[in-house]
C-alpha positions in Angstrom: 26.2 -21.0 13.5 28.4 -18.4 15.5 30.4 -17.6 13.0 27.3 -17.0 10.2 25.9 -13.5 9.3 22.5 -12.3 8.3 22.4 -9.7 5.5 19.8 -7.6 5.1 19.3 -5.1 1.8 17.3 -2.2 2.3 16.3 -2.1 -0.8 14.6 1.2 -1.8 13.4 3.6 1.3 11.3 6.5 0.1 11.6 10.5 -1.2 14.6 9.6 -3.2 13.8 10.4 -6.5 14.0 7.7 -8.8 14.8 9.2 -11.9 18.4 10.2 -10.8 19.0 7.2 -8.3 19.2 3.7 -8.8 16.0 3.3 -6.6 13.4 0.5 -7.4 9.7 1.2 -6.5 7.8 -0.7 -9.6 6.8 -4.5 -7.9 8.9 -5.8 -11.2 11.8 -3.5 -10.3 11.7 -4.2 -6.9 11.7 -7.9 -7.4 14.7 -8.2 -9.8 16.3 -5.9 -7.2 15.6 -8.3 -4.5 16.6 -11.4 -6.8 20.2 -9.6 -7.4 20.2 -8.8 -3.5 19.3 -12.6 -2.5 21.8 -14.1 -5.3 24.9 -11.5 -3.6 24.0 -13.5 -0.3 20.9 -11.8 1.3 18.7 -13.5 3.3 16.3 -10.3 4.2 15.2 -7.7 2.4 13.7 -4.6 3.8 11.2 -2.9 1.7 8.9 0.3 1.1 6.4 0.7 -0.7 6.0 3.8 -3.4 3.0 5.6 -5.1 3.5 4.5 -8.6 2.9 7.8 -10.4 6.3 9.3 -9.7 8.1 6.8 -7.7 8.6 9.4 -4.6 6.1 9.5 -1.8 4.9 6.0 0.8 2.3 4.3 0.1 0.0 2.1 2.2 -2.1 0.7 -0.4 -2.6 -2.8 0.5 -3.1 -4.3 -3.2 -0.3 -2.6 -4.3 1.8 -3.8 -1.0 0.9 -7.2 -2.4 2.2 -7.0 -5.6 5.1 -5.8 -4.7 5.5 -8.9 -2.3 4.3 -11.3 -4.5 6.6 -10.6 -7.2 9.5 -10.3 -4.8 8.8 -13.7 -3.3 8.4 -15.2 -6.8 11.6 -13.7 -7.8 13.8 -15.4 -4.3 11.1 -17.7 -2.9 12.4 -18.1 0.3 13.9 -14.5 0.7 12.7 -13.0 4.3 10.4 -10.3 3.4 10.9 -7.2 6.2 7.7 -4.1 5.9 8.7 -0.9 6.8 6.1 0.9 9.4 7.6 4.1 9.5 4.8 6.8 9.9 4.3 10.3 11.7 1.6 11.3 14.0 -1.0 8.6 16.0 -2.9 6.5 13.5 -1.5 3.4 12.2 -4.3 2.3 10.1 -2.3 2.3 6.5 0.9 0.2 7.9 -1.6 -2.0 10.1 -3.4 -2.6 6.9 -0.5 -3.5 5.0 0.8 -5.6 7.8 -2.5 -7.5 8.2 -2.8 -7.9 4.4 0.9 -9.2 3.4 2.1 -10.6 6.5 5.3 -10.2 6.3 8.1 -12.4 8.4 8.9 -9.2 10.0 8.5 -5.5 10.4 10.3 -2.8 11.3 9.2 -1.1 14.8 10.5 1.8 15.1 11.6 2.2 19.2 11.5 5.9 19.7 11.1 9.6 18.8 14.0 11.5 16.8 13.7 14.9 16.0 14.4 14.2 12.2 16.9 17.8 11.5 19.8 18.3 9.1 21.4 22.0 8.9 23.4 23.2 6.1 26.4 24.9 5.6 24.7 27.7 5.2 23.0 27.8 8.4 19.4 26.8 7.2 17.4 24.0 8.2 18.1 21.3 5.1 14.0 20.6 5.1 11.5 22.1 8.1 12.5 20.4 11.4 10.0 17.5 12.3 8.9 14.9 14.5 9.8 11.2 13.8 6.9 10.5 16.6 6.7 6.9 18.2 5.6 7.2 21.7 5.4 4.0 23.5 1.5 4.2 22.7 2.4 3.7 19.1 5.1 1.6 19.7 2.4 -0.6 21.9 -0.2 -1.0 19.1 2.4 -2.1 16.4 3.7 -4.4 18.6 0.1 -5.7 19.2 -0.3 -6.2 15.3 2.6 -7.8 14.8 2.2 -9.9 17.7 -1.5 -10.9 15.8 0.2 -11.6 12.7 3.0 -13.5 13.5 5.4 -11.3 12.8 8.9 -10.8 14.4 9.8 -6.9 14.9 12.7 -5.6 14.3 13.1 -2.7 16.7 15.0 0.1 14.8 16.9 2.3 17.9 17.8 6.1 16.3 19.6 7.2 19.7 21.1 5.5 23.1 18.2 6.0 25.2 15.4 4.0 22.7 18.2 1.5 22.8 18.4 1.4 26.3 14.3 1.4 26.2 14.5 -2.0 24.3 14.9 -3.6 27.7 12.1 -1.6 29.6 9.3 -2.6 26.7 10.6 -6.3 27.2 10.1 -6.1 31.3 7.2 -4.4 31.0 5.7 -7.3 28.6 4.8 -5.2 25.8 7.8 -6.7 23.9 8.3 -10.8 23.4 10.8 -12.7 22.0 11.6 -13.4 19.2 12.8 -10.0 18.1 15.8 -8.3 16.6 17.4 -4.6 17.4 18.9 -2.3 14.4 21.3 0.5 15.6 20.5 3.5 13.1 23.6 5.4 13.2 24.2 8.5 10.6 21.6 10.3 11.1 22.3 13.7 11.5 20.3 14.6 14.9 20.6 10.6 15.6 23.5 8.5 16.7 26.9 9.4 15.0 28.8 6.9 12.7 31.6 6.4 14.6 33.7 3.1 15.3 34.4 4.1 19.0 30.8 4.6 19.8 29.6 0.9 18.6 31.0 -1.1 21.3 29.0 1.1 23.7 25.7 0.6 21.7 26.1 -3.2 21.8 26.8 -2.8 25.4 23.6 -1.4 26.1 21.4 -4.5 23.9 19.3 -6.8 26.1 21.6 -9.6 26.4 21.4 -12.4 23.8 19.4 -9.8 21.3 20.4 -10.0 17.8 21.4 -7.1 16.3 22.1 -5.3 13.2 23.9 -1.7 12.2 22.2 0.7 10.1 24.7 3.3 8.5 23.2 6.2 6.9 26.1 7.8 4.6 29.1 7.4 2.3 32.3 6.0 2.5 31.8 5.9 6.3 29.5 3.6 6.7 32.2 0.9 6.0 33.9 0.9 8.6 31.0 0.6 11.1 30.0 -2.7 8.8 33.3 -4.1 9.3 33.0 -3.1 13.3 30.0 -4.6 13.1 30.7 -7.8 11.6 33.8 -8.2 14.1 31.6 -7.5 17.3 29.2 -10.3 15.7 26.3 -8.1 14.5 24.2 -8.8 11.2 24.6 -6.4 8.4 22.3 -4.2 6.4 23.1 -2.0 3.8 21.4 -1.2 0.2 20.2 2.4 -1.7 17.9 3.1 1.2 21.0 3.4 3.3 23.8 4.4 0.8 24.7 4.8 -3.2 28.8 4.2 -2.6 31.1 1.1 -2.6 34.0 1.2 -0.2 36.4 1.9 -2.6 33.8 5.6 -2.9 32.6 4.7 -6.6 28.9 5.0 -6.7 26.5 2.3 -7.8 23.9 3.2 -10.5 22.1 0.6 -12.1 22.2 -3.0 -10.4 23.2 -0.6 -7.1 21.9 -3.2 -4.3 23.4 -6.8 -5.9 26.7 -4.5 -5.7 26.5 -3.5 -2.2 25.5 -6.8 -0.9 28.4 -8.1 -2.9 30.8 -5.3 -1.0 29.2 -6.3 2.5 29.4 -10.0 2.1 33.1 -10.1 1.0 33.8 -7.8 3.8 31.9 -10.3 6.1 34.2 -13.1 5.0 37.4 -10.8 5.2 36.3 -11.0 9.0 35.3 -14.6 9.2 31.8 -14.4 9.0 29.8 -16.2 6.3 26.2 -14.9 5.4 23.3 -17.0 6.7 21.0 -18.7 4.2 17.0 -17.4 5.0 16.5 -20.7 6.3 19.4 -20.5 8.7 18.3 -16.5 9.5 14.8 -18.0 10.2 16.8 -20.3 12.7 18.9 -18.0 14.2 16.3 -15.2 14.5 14.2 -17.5 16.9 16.4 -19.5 18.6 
């Protein structure tokens, strides 16, 4: 299956305010989204969950986690169902709970610390500088919960040295196969989208690791997706990641089926031809 991709859609995220973005956070919308997403050729979906009162903030409420999973899988069945993690400062307790609650296929664990900053134009901050914390501590206990739960991580690298740390955790033993790497590239004070800087990142995997780009952004994003797809990487994209097509039109309602359709006929344009779940499942722990 060399020449097969898997496609991920990162399907909502979080802060994004949902009343002027096409961002599901109900379970209902979330699971039609996912049904589009898996019908475009998705065979993973990433997903957040959302407070319910204005659609904004994370939640960790396991019940609600459930819904949203439930309806999802009764939407695509055999969709691969990925929980974020993502949390600042030491205790893990609300994504452990969700993990432990919904058991999910697999999870992102995220590798490393980022100073999350953005400047404007103007020369202000674009929010108040802060920590994206995950010292190896952290990164220990998640792995030790998703190792309990049978779930694979998916170790989401925001700058060249937590990729480079990828290898350590493994040596170390605090890291088992299976597992899959995402290179998170966009990010302002993170890794730079840039075409030339890719082959380097992929140079730097644990060998044999499967591996995926995340592309924070707008019409630049495609080319690292097609880079991507050409180096043999999986593919991700969705309205966590970005609202534009390649062509720079911006999606609005129905926004993820579209952008899986964009990524999957790139995908072919290259060769590539996305995996089924079943085959992902295959892939991911072979």
């Amino acid at each position: 299956m060399s020449d097969k991709v898997i496609v991920t859609c990162a399907l909502n995220g979080v802060l994004t305010n949902p009343k002027t973005h096409p961002v599901p956070y109900t379970p209902e919308e979330m699971a039609q989204s996912a049904k589009e997403a898996y019908d475009a050729g998705a065979a993973v979906v990433h997903i957040h969950f959302r407070e319910q009162a204005m659609g904004r903030m994370p939640s960790w409420d396991p019940d609600l986690a459930a819904e949203c999973v439930d309806a999802i899988k009764e939407a695509a069945p055999d969709i691969i169902v990925n929980s974020t993690t993502g949390v600042m400062g030491d205790d893990i307790s609300g994504p452990q709970g969700v993990l432990e609650r919904v058991k999910p296929e697999m999870a992102a664990m995220n590798s490393g610390s980022l100073n999350y900053l953005k400047a404007r134009s103007n020369g202000e901050w674009a929010w108040p500088p802060m920590l994206f914390d995950n010292p190896v501590s952290k990164v220990e206990r998640f792995l030790e919960v998703m190792r309990d739960n049978d779930i694979i991580p998916e170790c989401e690298c925001f700058d060249t040295g937590i990729v480079r740390s990828i290898s350590m955790f493994e040596k170390v033993g605090i890291l088992d196969k299976p597992y899959t790497v995402s290179l998170v590239q966009g990010v302002a004070s993170g890794m730079p989208a840039r075409t030339d800087l890719l082959p380097i990142l992929v140079d730097l995997l644990p060998e044999g690791a499967h591996w995926q780009s995340i592309v924070i952004g707008r019409d630049e994003v495609w080319d690292i997706h097609r880079k991507t797809a050409e180096l043999g990487g999986h593919l991700r994209t969705g309205v966590e990641d970005t609202f534009y097509l390649p062509d720079g039109e911006k999606v609005a309602e129905h926004g993820n089926g579209r952008l899986i359709e964009a990524i999957v006929a790139m995908a072919r344009e290259v060769g590539r031809e996305p995996a089924t779940p079943d085959e992902a499942r295959q892939m991911i722990k072979a």
